[in-house]
Biopython code that builds the backbone (N, CA, C, O; Angstrom):
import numpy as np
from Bio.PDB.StructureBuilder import StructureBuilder

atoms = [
    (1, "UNK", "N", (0.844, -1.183, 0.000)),
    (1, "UNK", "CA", (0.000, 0.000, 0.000)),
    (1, "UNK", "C", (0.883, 1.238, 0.000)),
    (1, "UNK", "O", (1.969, 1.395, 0.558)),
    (2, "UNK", "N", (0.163, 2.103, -0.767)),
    (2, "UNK", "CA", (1.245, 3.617, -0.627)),
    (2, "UNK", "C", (0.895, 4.243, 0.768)),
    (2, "UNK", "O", (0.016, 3.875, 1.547)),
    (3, "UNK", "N", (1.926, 5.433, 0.921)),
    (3, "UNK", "CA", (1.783, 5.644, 2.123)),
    (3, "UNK", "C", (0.179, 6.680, 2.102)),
    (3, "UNK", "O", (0.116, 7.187, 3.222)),
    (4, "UNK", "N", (-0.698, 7.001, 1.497)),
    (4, "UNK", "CA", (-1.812, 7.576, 1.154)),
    (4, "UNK", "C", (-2.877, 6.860, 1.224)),
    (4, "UNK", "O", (-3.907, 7.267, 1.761)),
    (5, "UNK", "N", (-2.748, 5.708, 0.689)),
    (5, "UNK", "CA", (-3.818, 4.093, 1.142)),
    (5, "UNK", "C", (-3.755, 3.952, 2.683)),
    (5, "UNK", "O", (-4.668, 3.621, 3.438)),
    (6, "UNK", "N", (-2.529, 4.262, 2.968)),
    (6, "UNK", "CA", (-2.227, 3.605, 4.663)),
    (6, "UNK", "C", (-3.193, 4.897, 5.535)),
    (6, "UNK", "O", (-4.099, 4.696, 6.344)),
    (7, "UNK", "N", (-2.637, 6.265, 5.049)),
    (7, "UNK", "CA", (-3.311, 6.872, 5.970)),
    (7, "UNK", "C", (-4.770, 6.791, 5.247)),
    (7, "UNK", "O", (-5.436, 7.015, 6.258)),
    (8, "UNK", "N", (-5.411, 6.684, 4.564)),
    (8, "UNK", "CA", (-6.953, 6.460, 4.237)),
    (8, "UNK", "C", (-7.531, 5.529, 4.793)),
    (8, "UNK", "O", (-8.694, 5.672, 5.172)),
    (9, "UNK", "N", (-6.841, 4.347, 4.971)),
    (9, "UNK", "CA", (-6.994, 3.017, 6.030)),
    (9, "UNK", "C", (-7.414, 3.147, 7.386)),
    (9, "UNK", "O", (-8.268, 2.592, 8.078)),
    (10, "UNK", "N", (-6.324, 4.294, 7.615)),
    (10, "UNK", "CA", (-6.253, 4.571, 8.940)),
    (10, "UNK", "C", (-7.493, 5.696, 9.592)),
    (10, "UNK", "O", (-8.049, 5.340, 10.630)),
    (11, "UNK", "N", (-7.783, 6.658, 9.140)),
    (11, "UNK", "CA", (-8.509, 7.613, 8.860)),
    (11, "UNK", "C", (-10.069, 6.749, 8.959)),
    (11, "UNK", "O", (-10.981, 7.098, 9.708)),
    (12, "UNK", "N", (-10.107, 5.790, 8.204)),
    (12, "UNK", "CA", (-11.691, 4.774, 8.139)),
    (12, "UNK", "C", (-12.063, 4.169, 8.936)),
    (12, "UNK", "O", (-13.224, 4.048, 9.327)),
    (13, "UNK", "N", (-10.835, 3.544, 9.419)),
    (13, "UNK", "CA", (-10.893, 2.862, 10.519)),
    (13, "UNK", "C", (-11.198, 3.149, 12.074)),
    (13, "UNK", "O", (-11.698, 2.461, 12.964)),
    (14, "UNK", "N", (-10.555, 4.793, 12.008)),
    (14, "UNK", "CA", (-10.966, 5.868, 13.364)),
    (14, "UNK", "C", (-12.242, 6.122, 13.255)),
    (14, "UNK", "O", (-12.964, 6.067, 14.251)),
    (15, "UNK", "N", (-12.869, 6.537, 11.669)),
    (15, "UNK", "CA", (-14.023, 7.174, 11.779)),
    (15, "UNK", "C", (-14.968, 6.016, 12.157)),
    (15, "UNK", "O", (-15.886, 6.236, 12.947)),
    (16, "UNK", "N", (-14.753, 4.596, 11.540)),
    (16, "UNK", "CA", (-16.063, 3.689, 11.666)),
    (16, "UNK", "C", (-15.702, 3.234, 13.231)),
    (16, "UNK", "O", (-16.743, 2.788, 13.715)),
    (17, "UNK", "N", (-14.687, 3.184, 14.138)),
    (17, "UNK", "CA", (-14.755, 3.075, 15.522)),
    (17, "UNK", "C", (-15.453, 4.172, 16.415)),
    (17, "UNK", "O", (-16.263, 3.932, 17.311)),
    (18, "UNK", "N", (-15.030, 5.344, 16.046)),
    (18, "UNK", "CA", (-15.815, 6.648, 16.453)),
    (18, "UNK", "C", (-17.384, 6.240, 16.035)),
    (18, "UNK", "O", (-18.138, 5.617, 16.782)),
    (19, "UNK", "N", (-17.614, 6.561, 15.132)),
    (19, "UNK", "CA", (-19.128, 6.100, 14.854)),
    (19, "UNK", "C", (-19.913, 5.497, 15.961)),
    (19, "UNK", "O", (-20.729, 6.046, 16.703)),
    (20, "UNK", "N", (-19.481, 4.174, 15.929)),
    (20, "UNK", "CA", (-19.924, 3.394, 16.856)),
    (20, "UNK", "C", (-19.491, 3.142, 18.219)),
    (20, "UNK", "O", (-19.552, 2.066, 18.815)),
    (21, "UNK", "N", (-19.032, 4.289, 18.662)),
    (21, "UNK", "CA", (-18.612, 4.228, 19.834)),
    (21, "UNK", "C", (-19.786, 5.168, 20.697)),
    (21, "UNK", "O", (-20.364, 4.941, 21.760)),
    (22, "UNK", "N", (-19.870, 6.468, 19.618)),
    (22, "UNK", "CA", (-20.355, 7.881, 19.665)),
    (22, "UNK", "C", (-21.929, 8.017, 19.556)),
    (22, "UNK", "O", (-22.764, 8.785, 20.034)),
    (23, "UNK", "N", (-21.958, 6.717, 18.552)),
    (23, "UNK", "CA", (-23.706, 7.114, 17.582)),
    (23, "UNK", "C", (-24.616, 6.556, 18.817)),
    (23, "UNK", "O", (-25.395, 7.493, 18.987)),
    (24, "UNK", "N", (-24.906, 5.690, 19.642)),
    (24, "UNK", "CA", (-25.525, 5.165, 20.862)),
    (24, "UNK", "C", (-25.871, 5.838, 21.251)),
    (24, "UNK", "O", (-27.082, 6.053, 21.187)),
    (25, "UNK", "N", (-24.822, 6.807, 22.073)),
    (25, "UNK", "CA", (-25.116, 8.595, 23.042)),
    (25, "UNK", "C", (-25.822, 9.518, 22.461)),
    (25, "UNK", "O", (-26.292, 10.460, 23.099)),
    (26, "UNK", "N", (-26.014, 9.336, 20.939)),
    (26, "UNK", "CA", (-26.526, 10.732, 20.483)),
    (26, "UNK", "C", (-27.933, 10.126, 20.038)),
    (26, "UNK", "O", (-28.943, 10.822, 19.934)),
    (27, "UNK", "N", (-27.888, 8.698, 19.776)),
    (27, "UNK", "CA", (-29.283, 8.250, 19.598)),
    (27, "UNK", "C", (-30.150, 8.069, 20.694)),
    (27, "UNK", "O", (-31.339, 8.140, 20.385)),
    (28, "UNK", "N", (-29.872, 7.823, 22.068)),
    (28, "UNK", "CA", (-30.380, 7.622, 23.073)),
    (28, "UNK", "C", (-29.849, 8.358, 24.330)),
    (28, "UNK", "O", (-29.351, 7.713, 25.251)),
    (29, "UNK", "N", (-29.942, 9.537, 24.364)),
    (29, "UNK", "CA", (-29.356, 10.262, 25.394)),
    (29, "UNK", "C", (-30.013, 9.902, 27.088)),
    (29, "UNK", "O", (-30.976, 9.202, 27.400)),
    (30, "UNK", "N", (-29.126, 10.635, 27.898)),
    (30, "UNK", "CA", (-28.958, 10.086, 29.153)),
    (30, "UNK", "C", (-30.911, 10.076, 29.774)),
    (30, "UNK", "O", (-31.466, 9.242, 30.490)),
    (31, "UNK", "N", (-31.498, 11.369, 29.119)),
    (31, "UNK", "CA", (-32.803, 11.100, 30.254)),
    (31, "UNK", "C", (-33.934, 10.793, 28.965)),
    (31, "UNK", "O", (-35.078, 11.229, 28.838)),
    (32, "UNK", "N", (-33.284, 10.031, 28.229)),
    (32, "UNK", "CA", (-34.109, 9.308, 27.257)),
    (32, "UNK", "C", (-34.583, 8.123, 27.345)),
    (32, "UNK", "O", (-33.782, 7.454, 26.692)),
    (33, "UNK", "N", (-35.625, 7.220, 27.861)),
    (33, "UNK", "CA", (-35.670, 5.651, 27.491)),
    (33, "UNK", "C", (-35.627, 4.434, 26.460)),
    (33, "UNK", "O", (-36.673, 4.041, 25.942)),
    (34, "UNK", "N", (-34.639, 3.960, 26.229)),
    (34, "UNK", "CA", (-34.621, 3.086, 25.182)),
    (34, "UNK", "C", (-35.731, 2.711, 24.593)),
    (34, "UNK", "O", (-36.709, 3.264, 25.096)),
    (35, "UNK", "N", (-36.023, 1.867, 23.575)),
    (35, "UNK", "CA", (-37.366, 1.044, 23.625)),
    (35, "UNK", "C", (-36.585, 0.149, 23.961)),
    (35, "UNK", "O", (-35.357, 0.143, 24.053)),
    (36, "UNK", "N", (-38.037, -1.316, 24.309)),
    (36, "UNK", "CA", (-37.886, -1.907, 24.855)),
    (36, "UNK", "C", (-37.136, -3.230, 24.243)),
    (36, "UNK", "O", (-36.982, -4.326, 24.781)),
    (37, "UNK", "N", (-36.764, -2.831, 23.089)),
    (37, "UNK", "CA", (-35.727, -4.288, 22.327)),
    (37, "UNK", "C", (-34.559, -3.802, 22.056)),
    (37, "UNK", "O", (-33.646, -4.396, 21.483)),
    (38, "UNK", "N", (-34.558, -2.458, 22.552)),
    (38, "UNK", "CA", (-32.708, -2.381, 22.673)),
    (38, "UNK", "C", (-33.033, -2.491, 24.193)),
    (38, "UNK", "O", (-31.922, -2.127, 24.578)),
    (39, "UNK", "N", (-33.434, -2.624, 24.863)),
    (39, "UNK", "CA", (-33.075, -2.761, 26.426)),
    (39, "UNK", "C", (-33.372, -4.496, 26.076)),
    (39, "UNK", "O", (-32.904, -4.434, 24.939)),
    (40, "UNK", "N", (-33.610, -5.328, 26.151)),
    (40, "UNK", "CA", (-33.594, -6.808, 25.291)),
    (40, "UNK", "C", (-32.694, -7.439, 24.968)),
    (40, "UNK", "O", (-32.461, -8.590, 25.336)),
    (41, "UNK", "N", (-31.792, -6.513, 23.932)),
    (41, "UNK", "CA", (-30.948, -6.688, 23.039)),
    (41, "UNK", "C", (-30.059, -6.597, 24.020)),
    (41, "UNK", "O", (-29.380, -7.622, 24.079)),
    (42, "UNK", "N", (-29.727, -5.650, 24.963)),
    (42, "UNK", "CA", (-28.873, -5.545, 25.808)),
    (42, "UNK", "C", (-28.525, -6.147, 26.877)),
    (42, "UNK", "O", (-27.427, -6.051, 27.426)),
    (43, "UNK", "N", (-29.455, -6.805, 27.229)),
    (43, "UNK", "CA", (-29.720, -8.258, 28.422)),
    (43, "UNK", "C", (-29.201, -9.583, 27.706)),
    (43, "UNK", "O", (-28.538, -10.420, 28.318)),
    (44, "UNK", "N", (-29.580, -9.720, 26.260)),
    (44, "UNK", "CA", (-29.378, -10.713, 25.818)),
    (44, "UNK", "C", (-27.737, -10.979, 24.947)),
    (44, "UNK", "O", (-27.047, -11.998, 24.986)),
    (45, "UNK", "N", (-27.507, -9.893, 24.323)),
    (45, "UNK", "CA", (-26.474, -10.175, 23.327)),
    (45, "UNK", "C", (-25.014, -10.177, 24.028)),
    (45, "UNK", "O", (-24.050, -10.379, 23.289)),
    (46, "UNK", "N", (-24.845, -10.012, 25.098)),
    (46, "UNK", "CA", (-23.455, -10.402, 25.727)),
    (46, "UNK", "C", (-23.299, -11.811, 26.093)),
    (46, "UNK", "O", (-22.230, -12.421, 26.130)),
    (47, "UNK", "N", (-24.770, -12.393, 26.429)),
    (47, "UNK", "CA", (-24.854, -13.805, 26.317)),
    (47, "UNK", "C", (-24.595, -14.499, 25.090)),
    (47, "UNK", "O", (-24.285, -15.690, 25.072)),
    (48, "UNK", "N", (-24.682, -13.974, 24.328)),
    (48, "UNK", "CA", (-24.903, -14.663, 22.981)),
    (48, "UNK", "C", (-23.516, -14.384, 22.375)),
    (48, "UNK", "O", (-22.976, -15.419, 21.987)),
    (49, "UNK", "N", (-22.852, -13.356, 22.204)),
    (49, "UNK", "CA", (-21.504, -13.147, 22.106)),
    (49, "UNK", "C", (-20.338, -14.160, 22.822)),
    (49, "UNK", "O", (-19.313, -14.646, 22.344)),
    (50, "UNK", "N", (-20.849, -14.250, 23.963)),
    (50, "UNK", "CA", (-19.571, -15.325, 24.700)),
    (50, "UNK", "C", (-19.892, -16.496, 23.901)),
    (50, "UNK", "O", (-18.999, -17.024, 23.237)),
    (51, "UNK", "N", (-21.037, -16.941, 23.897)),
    (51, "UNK", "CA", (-21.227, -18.616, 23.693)),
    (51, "UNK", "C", (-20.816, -18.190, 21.869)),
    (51, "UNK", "O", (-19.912, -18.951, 21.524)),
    (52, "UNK", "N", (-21.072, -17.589, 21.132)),
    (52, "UNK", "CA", (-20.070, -17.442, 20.145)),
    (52, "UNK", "C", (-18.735, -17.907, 19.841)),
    (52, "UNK", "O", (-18.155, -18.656, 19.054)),
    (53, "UNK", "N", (-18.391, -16.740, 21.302)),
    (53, "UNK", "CA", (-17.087, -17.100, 20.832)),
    (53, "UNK", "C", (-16.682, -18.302, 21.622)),
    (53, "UNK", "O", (-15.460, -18.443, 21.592)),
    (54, "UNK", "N", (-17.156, -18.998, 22.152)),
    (54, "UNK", "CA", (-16.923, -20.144, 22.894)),
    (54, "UNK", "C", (-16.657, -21.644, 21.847)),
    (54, "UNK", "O", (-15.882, -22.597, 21.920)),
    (55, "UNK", "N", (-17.950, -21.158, 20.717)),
    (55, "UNK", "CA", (-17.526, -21.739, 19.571)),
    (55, "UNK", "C", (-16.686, -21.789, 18.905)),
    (55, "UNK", "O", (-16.086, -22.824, 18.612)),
    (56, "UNK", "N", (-16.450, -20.715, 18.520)),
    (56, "UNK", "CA", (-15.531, -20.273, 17.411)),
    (56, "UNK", "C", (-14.257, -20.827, 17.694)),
    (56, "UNK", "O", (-13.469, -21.405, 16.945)),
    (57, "UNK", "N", (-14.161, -20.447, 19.377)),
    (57, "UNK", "CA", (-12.862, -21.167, 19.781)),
    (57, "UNK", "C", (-12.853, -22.598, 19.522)),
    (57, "UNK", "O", (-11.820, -23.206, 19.244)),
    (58, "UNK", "N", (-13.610, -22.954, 19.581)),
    (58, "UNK", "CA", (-13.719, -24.549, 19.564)),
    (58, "UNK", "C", (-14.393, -25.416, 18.794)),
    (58, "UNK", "O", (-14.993, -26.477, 18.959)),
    (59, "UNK", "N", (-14.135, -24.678, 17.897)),
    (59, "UNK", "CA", (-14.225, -25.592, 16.353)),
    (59, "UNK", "C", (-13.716, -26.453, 16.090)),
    (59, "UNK", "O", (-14.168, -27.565, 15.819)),
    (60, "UNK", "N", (-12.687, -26.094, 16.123)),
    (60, "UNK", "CA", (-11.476, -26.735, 15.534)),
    (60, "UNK", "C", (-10.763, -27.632, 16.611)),
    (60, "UNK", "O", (-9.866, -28.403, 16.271)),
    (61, "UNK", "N", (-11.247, -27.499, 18.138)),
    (61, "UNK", "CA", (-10.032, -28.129, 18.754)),
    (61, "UNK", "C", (-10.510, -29.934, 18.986)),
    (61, "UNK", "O", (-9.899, -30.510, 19.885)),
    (62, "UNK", "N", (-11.315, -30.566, 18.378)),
    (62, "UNK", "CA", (-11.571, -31.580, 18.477)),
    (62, "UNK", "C", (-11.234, -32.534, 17.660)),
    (62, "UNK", "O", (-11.633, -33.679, 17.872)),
    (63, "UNK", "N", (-10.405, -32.219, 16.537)),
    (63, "UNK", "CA", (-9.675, -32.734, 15.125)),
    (63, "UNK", "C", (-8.744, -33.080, 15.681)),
    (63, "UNK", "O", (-8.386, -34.242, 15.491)),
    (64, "UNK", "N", (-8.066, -32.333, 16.476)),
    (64, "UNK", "CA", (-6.553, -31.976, 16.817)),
    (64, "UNK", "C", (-5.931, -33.821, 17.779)),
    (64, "UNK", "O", (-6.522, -34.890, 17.929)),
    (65, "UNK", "N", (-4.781, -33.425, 18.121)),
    (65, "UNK", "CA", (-4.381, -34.969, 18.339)),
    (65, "UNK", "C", (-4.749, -35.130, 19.929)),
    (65, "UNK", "O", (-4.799, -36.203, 20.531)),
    (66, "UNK", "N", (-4.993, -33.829, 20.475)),
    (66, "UNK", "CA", (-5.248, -33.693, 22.134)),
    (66, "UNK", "C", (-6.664, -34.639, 22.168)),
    (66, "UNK", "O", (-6.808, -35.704, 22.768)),
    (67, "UNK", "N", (-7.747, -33.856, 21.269)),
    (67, "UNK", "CA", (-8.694, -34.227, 21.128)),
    (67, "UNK", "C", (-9.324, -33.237, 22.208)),
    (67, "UNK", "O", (-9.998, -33.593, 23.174)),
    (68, "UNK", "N", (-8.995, -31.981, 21.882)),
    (68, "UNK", "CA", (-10.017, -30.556, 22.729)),
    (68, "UNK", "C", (-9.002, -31.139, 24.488)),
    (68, "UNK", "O", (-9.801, -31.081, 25.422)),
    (69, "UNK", "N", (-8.137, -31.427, 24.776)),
    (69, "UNK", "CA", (-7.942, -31.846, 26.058)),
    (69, "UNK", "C", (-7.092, -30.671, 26.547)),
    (69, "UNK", "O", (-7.080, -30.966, 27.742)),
    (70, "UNK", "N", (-6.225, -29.315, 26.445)),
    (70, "UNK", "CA", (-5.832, -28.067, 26.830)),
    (70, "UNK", "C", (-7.121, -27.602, 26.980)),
    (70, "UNK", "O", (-7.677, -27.748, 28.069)),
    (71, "UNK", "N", (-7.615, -27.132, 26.174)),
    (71, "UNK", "CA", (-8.900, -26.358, 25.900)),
    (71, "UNK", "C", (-10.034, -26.569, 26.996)),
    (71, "UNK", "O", (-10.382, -25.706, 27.802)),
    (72, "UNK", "N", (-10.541, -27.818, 26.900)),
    (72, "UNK", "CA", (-11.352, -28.420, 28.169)),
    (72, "UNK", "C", (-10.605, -28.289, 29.847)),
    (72, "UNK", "O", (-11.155, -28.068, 30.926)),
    (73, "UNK", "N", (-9.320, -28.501, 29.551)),
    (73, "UNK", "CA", (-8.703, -28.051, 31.353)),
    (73, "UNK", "C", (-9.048, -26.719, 31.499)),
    (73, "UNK", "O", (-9.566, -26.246, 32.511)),
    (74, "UNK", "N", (-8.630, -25.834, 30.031)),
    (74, "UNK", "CA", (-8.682, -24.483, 30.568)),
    (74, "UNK", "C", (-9.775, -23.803, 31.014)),
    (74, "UNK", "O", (-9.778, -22.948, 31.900)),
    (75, "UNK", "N", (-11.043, -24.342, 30.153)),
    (75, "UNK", "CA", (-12.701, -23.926, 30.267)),
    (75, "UNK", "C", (-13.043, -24.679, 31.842)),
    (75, "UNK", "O", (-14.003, -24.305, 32.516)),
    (76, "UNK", "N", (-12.269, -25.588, 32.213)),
    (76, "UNK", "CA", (-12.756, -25.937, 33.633)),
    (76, "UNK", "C", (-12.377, -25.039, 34.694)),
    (76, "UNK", "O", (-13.137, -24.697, 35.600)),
    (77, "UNK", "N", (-10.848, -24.563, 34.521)),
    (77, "UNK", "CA", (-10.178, -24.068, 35.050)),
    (77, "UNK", "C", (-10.599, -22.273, 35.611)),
    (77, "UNK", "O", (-10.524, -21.654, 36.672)),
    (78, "UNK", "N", (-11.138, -21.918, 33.927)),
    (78, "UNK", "CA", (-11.883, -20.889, 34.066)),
    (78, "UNK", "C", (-13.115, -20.650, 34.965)),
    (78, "UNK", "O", (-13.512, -19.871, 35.831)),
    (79, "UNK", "N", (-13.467, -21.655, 34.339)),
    (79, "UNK", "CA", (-14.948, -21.971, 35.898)),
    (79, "UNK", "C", (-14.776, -21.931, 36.713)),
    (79, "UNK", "O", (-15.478, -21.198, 37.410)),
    (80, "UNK", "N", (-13.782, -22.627, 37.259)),
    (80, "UNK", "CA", (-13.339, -22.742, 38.563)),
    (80, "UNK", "C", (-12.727, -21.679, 39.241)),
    (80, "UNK", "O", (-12.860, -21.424, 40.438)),
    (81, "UNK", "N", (-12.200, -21.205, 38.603)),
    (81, "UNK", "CA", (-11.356, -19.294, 39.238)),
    (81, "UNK", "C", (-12.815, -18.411, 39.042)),
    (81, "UNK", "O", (-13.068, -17.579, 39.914)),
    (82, "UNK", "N", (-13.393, -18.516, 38.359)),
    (82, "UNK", "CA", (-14.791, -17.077, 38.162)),
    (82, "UNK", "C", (-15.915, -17.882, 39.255)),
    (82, "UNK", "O", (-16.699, -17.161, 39.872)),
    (83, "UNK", "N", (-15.950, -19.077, 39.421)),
    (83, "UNK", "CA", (-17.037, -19.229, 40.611)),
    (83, "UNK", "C", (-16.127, -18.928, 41.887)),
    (83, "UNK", "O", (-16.868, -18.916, 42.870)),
    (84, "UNK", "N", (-14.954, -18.708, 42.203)),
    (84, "UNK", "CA", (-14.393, -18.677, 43.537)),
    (84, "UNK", "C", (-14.332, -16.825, 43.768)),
    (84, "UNK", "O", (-14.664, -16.161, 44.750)),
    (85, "UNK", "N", (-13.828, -16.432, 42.567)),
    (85, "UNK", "CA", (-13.212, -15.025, 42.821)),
    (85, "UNK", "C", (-14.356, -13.898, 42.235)),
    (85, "UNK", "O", (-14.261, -12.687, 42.438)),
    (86, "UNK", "N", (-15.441, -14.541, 41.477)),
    (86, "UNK", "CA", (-16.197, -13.879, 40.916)),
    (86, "UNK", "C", (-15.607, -12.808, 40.152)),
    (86, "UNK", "O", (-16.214, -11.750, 39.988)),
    (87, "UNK", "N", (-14.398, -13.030, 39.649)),
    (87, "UNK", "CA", (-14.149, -11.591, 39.009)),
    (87, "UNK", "C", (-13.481, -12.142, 37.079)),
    (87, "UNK", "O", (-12.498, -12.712, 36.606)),
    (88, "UNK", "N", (-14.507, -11.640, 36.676)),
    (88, "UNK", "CA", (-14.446, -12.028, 34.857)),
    (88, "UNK", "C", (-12.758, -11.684, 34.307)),
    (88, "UNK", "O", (-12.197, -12.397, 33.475)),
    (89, "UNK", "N", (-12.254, -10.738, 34.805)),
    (89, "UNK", "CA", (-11.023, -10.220, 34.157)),
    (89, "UNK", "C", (-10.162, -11.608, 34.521)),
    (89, "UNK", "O", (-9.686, -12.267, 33.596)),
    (90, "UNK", "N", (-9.948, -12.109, 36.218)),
    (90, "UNK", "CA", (-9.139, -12.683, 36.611)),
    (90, "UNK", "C", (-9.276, -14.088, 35.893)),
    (90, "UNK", "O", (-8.346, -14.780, 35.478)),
    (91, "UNK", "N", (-10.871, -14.411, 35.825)),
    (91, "UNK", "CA", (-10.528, -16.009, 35.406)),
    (91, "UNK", "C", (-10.316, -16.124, 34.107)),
    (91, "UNK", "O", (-9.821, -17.165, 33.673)),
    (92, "UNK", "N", (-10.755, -14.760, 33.008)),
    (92, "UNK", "CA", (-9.729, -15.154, 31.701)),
    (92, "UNK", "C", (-8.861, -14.869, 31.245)),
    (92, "UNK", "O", (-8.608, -15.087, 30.060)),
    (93, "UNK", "N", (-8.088, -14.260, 32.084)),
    (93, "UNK", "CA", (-6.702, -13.830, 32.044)),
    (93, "UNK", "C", (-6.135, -15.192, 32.550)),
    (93, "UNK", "O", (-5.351, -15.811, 31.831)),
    (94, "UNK", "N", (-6.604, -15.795, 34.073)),
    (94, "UNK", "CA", (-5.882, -16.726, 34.219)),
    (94, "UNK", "C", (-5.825, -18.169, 33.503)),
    (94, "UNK", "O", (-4.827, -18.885, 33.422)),
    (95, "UNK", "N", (-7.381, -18.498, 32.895)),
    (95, "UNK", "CA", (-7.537, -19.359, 31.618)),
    (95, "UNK", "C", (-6.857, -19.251, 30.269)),
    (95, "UNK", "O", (-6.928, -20.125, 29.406)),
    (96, "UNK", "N", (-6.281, -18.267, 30.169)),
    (96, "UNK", "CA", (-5.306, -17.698, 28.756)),
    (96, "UNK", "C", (-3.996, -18.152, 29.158)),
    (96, "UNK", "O", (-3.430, -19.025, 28.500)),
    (97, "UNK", "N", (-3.443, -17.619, 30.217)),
    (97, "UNK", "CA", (-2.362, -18.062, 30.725)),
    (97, "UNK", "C", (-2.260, -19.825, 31.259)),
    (97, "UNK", "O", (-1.066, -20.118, 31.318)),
    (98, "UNK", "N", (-3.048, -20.885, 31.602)),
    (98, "UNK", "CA", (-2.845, -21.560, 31.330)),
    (98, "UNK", "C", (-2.814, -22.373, 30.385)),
    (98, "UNK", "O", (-1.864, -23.152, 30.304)),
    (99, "UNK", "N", (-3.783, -22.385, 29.501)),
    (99, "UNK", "CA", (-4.658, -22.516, 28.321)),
    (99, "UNK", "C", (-2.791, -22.686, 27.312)),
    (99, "UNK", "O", (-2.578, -23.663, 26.595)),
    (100, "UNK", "N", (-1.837, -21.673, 27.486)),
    (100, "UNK", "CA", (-0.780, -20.967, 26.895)),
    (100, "UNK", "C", (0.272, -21.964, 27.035)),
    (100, "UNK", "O", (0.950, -22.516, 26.168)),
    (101, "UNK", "N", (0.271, -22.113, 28.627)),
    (101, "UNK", "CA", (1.211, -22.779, 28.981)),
    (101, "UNK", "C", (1.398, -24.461, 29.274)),
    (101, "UNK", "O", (2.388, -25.187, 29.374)),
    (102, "UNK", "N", (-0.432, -24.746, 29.378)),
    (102, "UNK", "CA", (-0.163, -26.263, 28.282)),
    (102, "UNK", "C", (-0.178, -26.613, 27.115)),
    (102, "UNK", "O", (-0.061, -27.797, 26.801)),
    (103, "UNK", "N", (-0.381, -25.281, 25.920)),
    (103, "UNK", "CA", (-0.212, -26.025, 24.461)),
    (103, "UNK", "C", (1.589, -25.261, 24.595)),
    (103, "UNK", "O", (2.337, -25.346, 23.621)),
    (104, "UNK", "N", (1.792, -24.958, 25.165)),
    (104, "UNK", "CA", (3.685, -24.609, 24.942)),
    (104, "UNK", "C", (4.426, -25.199, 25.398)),
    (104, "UNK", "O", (5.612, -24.980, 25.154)),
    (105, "UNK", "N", (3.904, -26.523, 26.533)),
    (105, "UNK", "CA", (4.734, -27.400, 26.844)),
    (105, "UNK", "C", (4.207, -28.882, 26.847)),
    (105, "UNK", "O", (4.656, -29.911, 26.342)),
    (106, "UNK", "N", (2.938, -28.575, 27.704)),
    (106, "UNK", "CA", (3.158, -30.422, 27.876)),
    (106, "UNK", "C", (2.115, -30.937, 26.540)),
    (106, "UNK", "O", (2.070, -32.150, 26.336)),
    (107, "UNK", "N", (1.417, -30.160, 25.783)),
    (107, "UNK", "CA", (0.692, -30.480, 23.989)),
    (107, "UNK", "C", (1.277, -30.039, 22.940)),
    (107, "UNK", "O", (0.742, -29.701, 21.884)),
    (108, "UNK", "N", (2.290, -30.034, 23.188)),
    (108, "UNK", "CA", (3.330, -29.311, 21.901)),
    (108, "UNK", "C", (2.730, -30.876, 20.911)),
    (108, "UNK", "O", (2.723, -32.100, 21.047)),
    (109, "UNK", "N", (2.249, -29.735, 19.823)),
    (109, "UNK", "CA", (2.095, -30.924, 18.542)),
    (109, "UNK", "C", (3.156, -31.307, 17.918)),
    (109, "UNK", "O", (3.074, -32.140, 17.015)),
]
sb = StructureBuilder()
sb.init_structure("model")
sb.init_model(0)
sb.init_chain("A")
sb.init_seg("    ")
for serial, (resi, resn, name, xyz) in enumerate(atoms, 1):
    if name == "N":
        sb.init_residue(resn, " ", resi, " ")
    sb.init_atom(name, np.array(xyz, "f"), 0.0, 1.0, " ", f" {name:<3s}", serial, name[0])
structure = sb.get_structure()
């Protein structure tokens, strides 16, 4: 890319993050009430996003020679730190970090 593509790239990419960062607040301001299927939408689609990506992650790991067996410690593991500590950051930070450190040593394909 020339360096003119790069900043046009870049430039699109700010504006369509701005957009949608911005357009929410100006469509539904603070002493405004939603309707009632974006308040819906909003109960529901963070649910629906994880189990997404819960998939997505795990498409593929059942082909593999483990047979999903990192993956499954780590999703237990995760459970197991977010029901004790209740805190979302810690148990997938700490599920990443193990998740990491058994396909880098003891599932090395």
């Amino acid at each position: 890319m020339t360096t003119m593509q790069s900043l046009l790239t870049i430039i699109a990419v700010i504006l369509g993050t701005m957009t949608t960062r911005f357009l929410p607040f100006l469509i539904f301001p603070e002493g405004k009430t939603p309707p009632p299927y974006i308040i819906y939408l909003g109960t529901v689609l963070p649910y629906a996003v994880i189990g997404l990506l819960v998939v997505y992650c795990l498409k593929d790991a059942f082909n593999g020679g483990y047979f999903a067996l990192p993956e499954i410690i780590a999703i237990l593991f995760i459970v197991v730190i977010h029901k004790w500590k209740k805190n979302t950051l810690l148990s997938i930070g700490a599920g990443t970090i193990l998740y990491m450190i058994l396909v880098q040593t003891f599932f090395v394909c």
